[in-house]
CHARMM internal coordinates of N, CA and C (Angstrom, degrees):
IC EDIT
DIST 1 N 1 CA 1.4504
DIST 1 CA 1 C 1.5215
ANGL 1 N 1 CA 1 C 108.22
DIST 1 C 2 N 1.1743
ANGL 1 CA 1 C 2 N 114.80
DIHE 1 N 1 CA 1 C 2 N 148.63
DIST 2 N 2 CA 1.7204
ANGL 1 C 2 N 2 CA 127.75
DIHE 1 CA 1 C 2 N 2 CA 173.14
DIST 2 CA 2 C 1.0856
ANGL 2 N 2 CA 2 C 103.53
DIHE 1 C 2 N 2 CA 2 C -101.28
DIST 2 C 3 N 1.0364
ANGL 2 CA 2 C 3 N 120.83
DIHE 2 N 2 CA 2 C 3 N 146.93
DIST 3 N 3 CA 1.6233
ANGL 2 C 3 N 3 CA 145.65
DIHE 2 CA 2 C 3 N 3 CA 172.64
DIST 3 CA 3 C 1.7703
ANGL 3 N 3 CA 3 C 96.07
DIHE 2 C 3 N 3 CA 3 C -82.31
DIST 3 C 4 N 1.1969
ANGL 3 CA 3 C 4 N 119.26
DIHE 3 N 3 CA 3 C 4 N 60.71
DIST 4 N 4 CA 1.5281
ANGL 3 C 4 N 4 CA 101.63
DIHE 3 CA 3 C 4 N 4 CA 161.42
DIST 4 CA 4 C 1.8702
ANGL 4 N 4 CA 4 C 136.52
DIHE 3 C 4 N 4 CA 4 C -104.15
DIST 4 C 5 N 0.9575
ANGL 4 CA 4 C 5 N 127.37
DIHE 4 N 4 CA 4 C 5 N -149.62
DIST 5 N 5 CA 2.0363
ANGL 4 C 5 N 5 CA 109.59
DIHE 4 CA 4 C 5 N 5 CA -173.92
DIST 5 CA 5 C 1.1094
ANGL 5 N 5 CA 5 C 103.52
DIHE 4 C 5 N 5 CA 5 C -71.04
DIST 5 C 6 N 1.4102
ANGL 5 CA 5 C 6 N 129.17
DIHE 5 N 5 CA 5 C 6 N -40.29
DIST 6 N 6 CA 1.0617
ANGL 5 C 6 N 6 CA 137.85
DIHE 5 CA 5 C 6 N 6 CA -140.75
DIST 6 CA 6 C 1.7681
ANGL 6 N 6 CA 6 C 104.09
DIHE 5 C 6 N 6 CA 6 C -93.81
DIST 6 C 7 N 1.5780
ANGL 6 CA 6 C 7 N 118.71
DIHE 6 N 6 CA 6 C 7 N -26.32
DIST 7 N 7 CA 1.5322
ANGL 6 C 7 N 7 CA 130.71
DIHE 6 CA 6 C 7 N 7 CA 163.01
DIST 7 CA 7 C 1.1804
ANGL 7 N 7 CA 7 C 103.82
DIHE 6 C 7 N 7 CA 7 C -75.58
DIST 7 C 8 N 1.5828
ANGL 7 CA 7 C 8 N 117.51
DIHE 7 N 7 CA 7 C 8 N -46.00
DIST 8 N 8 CA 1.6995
ANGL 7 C 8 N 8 CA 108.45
DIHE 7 CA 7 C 8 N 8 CA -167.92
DIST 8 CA 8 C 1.8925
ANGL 8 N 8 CA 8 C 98.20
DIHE 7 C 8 N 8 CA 8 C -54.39
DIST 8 C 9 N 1.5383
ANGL 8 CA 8 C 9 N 115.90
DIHE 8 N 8 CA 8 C 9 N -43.09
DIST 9 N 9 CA 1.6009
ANGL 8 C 9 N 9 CA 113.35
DIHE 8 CA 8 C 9 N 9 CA -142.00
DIST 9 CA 9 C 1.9578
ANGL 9 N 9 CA 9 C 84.91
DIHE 8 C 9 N 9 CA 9 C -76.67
DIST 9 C 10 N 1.2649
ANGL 9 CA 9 C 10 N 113.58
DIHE 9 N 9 CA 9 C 10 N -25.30
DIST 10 N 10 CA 1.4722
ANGL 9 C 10 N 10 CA 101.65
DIHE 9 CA 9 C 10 N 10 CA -178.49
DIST 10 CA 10 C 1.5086
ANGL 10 N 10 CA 10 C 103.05
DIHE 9 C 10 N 10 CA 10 C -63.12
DIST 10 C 11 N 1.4625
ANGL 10 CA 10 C 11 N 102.70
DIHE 10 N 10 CA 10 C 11 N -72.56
DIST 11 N 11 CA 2.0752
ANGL 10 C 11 N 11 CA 91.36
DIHE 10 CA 10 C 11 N 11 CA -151.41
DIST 11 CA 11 C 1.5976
ANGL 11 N 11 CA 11 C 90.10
DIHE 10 C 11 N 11 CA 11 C -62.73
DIST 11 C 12 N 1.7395
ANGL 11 CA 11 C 12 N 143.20
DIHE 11 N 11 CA 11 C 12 N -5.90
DIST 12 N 12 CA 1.8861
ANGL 11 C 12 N 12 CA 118.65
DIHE 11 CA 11 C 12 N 12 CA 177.96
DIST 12 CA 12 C 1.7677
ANGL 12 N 12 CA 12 C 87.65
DIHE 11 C 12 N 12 CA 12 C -71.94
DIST 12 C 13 N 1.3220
ANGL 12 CA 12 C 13 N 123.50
DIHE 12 N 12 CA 12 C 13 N -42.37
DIST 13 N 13 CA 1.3934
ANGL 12 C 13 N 13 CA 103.37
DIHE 12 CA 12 C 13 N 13 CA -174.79
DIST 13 CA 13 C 1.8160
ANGL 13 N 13 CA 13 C 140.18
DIHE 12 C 13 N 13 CA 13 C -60.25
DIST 13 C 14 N 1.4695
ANGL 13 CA 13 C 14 N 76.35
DIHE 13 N 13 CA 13 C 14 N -11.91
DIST 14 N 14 CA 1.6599
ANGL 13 C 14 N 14 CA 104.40
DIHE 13 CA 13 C 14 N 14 CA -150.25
DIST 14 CA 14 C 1.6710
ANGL 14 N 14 CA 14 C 149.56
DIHE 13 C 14 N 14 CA 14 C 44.45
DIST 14 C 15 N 1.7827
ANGL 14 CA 14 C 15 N 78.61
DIHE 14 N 14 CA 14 C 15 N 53.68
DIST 15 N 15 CA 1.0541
ANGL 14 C 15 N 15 CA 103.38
DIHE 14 CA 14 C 15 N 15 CA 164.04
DIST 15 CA 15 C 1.6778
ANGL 15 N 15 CA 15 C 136.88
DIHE 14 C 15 N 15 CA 15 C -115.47
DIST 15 C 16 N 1.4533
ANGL 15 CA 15 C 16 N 95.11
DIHE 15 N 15 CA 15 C 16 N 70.25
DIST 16 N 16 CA 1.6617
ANGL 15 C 16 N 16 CA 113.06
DIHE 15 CA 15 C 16 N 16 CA -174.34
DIST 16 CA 16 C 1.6129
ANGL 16 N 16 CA 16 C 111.97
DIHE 15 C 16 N 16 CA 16 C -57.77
DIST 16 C 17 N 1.5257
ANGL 16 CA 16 C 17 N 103.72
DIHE 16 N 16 CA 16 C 17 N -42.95
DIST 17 N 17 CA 1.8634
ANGL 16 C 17 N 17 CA 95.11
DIHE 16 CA 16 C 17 N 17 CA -175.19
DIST 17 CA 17 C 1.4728
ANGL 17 N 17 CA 17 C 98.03
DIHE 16 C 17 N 17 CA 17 C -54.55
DIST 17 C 18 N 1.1957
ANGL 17 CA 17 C 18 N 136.56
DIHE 17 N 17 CA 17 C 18 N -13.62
DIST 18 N 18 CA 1.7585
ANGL 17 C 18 N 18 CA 103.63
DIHE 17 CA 17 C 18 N 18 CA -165.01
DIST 18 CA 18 C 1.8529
ANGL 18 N 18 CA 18 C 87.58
DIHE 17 C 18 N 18 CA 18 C -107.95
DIST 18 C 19 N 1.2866
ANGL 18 CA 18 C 19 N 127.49
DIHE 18 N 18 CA 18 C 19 N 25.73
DIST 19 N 19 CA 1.5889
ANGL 18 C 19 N 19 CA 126.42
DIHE 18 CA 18 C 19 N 19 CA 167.32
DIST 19 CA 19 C 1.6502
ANGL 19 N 19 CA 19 C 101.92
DIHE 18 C 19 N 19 CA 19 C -66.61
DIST 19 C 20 N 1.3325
ANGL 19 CA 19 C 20 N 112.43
DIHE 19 N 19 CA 19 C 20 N -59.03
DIST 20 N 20 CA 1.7488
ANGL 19 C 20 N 20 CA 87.38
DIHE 19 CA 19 C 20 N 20 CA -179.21
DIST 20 CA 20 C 1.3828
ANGL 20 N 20 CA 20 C 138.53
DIHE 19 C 20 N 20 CA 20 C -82.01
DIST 20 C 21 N 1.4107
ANGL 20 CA 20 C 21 N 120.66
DIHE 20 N 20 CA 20 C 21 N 24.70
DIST 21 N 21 CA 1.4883
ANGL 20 C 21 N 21 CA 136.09
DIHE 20 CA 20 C 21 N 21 CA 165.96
DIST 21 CA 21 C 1.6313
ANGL 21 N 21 CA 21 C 91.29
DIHE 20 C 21 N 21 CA 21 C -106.60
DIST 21 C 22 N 0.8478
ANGL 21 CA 21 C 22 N 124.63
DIHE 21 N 21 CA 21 C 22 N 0.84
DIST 22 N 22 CA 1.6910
ANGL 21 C 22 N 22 CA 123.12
DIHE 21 CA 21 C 22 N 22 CA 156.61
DIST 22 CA 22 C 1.0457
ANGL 22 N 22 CA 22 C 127.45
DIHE 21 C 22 N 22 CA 22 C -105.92
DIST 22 C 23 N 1.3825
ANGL 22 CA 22 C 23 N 106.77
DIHE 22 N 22 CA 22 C 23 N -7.40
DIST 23 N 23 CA 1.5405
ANGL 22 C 23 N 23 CA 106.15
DIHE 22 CA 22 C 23 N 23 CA 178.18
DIST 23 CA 23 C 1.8209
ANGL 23 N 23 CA 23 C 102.89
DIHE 22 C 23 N 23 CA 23 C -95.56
DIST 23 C 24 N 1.2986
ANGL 23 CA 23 C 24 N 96.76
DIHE 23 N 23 CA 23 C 24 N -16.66
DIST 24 N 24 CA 1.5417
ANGL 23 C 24 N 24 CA 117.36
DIHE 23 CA 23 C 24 N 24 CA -160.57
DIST 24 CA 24 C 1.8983
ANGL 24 N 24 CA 24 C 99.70
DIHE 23 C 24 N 24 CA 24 C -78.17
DIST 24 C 25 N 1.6315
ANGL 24 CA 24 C 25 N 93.57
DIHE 24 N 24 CA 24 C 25 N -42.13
DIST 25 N 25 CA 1.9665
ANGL 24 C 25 N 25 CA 91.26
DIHE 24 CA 24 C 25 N 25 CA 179.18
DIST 25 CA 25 C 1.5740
ANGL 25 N 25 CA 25 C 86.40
DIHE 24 C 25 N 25 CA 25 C -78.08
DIST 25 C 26 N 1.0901
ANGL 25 CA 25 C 26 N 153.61
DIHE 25 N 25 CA 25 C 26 N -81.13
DIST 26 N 26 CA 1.1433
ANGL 25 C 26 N 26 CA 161.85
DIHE 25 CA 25 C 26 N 26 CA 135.28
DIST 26 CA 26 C 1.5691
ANGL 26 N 26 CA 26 C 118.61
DIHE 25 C 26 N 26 CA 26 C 76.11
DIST 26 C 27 N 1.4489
ANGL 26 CA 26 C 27 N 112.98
DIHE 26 N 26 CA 26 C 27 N -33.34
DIST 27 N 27 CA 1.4971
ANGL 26 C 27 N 27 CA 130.71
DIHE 26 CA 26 C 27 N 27 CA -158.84
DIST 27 CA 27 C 1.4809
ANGL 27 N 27 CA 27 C 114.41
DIHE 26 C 27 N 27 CA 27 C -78.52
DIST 27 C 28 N 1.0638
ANGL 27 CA 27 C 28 N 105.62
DIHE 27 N 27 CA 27 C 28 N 10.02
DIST 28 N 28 CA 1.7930
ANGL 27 C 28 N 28 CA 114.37
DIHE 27 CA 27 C 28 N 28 CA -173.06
DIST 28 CA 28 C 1.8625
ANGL 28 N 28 CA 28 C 87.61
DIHE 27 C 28 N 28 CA 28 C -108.91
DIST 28 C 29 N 1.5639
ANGL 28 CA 28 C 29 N 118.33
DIHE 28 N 28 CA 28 C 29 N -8.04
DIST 29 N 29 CA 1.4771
ANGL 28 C 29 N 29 CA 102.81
DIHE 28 CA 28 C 29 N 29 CA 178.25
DIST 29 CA 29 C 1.7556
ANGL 29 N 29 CA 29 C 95.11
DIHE 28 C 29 N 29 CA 29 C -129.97
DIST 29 C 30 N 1.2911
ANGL 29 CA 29 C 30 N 115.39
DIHE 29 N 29 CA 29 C 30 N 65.80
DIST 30 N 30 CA 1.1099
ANGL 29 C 30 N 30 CA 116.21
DIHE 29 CA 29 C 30 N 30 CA -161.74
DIST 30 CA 30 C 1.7001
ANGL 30 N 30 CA 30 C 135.06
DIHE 29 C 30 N 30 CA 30 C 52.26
DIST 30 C 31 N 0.7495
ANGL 30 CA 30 C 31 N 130.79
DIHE 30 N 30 CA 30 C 31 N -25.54
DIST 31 N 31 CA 1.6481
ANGL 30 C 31 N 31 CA 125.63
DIHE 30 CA 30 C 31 N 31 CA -160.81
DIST 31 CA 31 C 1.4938
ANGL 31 N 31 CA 31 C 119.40
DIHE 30 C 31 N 31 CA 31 C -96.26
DIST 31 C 32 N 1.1363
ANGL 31 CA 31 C 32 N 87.52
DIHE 31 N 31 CA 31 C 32 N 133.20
DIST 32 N 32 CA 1.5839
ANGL 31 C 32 N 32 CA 106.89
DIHE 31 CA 31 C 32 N 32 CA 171.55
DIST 32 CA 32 C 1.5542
ANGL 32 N 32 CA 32 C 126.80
DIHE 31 C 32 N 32 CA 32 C -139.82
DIST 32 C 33 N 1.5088
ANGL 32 CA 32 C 33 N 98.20
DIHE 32 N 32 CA 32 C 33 N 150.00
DIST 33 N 33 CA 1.9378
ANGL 32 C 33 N 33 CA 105.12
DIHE 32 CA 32 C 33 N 33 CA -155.12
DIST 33 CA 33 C 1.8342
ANGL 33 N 33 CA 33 C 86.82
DIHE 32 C 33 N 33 CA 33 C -59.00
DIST 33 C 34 N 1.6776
ANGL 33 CA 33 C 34 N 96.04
DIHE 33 N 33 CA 33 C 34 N -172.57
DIST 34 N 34 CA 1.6021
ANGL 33 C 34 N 34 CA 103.97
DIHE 33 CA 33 C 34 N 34 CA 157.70
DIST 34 CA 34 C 1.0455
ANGL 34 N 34 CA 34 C 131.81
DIHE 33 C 34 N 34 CA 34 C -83.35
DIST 34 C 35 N 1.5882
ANGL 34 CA 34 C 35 N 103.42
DIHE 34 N 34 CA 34 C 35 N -1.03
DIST 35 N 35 CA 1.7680
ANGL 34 C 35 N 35 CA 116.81
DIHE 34 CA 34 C 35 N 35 CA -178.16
DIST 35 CA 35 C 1.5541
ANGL 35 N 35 CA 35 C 98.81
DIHE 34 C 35 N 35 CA 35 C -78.72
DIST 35 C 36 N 1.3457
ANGL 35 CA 35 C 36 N 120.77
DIHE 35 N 35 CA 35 C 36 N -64.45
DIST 36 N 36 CA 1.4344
ANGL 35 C 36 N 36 CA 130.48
DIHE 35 CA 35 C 36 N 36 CA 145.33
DIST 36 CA 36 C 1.3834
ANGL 36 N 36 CA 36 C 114.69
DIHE 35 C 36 N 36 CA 36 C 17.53
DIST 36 C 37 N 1.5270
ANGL 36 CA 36 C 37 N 100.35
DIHE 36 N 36 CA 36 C 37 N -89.89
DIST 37 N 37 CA 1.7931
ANGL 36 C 37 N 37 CA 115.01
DIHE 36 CA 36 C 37 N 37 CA -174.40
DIST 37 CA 37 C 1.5941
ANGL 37 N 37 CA 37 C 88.13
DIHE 36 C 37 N 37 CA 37 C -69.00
DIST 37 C 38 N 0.5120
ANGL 37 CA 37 C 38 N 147.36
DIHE 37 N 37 CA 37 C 38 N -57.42
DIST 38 N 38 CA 1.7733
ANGL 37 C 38 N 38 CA 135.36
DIHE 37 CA 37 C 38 N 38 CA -165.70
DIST 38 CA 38 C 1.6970
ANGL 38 N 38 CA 38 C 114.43
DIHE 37 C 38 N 38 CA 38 C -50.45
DIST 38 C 39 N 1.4966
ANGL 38 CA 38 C 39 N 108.52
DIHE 38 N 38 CA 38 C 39 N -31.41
DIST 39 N 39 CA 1.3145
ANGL 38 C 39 N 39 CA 127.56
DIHE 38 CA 38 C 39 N 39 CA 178.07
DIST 39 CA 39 C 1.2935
ANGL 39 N 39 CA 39 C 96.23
DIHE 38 C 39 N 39 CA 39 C -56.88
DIST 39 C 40 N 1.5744
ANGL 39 CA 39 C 40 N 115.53
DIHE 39 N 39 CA 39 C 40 N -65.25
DIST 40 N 40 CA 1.2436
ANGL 39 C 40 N 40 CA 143.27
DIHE 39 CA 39 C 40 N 40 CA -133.96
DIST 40 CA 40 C 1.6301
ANGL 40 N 40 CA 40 C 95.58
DIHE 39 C 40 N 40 CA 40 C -74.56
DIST 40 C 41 N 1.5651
ANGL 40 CA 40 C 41 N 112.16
DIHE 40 N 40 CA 40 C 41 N -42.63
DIST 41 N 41 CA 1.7146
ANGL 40 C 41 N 41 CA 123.21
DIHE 40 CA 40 C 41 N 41 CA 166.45
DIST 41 CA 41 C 1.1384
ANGL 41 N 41 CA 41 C 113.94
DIHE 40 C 41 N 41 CA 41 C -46.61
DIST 41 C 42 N 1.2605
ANGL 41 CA 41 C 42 N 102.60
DIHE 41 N 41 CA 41 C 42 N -70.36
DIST 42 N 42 CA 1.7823
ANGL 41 C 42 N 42 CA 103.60
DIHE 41 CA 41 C 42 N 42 CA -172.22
DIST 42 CA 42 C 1.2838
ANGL 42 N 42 CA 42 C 109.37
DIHE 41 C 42 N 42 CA 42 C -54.33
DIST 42 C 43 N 1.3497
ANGL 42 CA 42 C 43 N 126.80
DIHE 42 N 42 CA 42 C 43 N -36.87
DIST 43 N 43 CA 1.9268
ANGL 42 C 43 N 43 CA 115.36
DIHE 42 CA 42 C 43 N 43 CA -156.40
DIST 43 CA 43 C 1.7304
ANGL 43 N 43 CA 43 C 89.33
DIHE 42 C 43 N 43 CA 43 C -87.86
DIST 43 C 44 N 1.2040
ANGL 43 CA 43 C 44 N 128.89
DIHE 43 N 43 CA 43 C 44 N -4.97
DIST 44 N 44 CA 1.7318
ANGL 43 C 44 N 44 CA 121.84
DIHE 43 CA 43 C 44 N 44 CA -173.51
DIST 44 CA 44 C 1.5013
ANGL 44 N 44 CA 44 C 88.65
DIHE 43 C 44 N 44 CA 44 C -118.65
DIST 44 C 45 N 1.6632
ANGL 44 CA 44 C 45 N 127.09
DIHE 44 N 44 CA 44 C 45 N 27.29
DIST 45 N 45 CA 1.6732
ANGL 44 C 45 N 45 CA 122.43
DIHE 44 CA 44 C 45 N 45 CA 143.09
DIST 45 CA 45 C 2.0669
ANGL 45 N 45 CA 45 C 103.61
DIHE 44 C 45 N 45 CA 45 C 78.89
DIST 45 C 46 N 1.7179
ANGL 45 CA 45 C 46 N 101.55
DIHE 45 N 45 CA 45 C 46 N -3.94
DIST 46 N 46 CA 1.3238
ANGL 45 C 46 N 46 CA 105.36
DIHE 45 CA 45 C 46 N 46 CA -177.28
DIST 46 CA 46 C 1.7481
ANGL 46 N 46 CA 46 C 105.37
DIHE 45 C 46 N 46 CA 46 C -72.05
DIST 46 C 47 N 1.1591
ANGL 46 CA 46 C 47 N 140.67
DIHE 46 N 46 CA 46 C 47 N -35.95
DIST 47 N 47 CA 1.7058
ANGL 46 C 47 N 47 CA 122.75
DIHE 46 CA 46 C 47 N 47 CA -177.99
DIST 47 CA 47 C 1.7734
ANGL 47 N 47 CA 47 C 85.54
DIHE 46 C 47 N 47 CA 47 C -122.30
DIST 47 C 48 N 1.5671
ANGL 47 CA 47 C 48 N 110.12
DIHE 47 N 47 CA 47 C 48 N -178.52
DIST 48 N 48 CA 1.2212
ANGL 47 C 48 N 48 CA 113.32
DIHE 47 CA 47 C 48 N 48 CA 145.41
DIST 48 CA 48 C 1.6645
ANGL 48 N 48 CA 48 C 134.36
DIHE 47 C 48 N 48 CA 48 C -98.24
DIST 48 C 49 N 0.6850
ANGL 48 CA 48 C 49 N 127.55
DIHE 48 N 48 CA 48 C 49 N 174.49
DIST 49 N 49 CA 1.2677
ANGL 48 C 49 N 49 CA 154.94
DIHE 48 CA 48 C 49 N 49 CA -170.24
DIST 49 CA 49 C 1.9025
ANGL 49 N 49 CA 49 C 110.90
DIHE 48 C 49 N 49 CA 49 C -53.17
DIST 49 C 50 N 1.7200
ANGL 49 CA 49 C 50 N 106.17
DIHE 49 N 49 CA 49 C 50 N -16.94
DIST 50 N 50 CA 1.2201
ANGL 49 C 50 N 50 CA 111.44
DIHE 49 CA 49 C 50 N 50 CA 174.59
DIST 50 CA 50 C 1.4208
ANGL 50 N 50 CA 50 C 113.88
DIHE 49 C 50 N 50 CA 50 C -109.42
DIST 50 C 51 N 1.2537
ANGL 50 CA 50 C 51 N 94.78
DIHE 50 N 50 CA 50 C 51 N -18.85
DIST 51 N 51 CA 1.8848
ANGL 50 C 51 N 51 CA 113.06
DIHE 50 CA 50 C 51 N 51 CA 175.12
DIST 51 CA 51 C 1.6870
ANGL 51 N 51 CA 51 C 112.65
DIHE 50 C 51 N 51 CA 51 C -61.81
DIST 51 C 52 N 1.8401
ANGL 51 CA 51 C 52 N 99.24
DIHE 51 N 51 CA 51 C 52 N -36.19
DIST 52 N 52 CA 1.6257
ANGL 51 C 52 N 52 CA 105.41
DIHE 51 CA 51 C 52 N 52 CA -152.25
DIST 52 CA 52 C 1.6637
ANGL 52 N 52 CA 52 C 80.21
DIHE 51 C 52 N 52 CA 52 C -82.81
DIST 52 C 53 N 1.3618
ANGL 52 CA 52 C 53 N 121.49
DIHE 52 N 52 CA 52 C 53 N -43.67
DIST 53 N 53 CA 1.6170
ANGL 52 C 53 N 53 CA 106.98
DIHE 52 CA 52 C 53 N 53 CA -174.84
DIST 53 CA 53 C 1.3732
ANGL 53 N 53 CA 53 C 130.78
DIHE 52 C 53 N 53 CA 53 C -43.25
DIST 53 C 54 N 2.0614
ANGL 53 CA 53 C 54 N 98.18
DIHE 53 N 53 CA 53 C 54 N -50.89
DIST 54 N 54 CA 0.8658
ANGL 53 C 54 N 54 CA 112.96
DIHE 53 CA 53 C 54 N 54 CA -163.43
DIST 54 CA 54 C 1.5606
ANGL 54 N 54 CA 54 C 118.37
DIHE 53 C 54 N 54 CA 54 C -84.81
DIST 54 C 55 N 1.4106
ANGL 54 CA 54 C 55 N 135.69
DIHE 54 N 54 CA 54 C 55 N 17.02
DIST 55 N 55 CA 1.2275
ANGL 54 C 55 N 55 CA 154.58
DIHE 54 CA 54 C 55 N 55 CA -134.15
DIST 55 CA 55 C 1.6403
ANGL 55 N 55 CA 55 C 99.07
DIHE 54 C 55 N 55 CA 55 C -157.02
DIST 55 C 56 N 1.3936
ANGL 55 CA 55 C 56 N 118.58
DIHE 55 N 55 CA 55 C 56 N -46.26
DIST 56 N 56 CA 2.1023
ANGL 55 C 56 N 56 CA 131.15
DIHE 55 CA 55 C 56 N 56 CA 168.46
DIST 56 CA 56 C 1.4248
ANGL 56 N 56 CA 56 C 98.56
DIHE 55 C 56 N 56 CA 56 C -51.95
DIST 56 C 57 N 1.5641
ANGL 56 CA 56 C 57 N 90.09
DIHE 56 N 56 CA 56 C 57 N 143.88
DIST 57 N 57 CA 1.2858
ANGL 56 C 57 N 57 CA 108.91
DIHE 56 CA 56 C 57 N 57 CA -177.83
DIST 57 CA 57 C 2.2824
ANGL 57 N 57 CA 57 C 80.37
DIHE 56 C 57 N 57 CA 57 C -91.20
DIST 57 C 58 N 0.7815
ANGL 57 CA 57 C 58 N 102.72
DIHE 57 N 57 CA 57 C 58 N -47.56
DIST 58 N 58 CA 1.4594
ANGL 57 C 58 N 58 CA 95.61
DIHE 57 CA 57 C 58 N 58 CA -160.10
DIST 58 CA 58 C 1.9691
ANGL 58 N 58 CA 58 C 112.86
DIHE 57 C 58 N 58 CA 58 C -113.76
DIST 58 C 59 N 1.2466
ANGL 58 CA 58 C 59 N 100.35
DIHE 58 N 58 CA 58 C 59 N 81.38
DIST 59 N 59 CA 1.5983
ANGL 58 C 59 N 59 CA 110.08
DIHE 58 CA 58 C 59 N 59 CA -162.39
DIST 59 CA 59 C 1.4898
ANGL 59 N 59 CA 59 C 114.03
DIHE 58 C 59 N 59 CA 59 C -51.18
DIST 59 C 60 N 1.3260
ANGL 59 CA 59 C 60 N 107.35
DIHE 59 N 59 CA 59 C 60 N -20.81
DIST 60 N 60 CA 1.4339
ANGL 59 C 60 N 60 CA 113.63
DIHE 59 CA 59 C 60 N 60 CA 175.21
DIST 60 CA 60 C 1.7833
ANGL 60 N 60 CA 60 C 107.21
DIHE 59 C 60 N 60 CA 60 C -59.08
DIST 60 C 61 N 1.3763
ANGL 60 CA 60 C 61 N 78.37
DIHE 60 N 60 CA 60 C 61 N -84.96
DIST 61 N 61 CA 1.8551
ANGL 60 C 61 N 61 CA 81.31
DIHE 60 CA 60 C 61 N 61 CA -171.39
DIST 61 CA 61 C 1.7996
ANGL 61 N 61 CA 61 C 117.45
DIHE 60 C 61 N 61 CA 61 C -41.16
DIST 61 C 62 N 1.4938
ANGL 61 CA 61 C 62 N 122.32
DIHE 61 N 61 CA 61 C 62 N -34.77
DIST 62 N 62 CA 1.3983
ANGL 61 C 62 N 62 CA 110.14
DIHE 61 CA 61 C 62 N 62 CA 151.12
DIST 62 CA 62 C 1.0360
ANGL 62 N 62 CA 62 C 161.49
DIHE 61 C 62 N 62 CA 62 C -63.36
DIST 62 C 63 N 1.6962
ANGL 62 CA 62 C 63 N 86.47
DIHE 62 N 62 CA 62 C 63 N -7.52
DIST 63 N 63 CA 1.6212
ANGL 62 C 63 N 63 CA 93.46
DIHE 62 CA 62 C 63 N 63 CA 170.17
DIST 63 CA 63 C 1.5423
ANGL 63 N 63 CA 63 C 103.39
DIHE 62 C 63 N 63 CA 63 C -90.15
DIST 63 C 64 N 1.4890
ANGL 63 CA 63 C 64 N 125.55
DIHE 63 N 63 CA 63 C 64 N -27.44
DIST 64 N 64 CA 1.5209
ANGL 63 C 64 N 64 CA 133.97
DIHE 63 CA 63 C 64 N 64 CA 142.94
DIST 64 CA 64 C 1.1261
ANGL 64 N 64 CA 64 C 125.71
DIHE 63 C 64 N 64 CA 64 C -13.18
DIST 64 C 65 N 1.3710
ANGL 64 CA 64 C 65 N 101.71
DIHE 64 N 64 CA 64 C 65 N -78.89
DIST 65 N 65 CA 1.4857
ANGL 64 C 65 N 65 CA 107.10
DIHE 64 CA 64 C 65 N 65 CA -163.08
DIST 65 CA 65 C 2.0194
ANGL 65 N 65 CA 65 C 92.22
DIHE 64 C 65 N 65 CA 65 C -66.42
DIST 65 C 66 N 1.7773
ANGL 65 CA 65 C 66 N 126.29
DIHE 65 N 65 CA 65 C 66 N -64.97
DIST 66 N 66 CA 1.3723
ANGL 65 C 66 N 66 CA 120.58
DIHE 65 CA 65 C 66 N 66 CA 179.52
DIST 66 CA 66 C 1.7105
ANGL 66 N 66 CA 66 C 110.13
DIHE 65 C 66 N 66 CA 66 C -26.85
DIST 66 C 67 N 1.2182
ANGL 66 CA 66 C 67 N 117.47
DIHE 66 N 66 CA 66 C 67 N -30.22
DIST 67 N 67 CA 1.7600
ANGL 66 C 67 N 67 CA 111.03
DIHE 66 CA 66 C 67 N 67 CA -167.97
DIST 67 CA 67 C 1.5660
ANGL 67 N 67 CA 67 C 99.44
DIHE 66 C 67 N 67 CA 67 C -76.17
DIST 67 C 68 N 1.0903
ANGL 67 CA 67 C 68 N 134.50
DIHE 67 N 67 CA 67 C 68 N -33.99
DIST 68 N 68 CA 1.2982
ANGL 67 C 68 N 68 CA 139.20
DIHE 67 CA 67 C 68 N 68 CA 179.39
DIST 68 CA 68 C 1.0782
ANGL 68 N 68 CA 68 C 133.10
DIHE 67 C 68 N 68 CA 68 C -51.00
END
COOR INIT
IC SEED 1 N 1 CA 1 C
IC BUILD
């Protein structure tokens, strides 16, 4: 994650749940969730395919993003 305005103004508000749909537009300043790097494992043959589920915070969107 980057420390940019738009992270600082979440956690001064305290609003942390909406940090990873910011980290998620985010990718034009590096960052990506852990669902992300888990994607990023499986499609470069590094875990399998039961590892990346079982390791996602959010199994939906990885089995998403893997279908792609």
């Amino acid at each position: 994650m980057t420390i940019n305005s738009a992270i600082q103004n979440l956690i001064r508000e305290g609003k942390t749940h909406q940090i990873q749909s910011s980290i998620q537009t985010g990718s034009k300043y590096g960052m990506k969730t852990m669902d992300m790097s888990i994607v990023e494992l499986y499609k470069a043959g590094l875990i399998t395919y039961e590892n990346a589920l079982t390791y996602s915070i959010d199994r939906d969107m990885v089995k998403r993003m893997i279908e792609l």
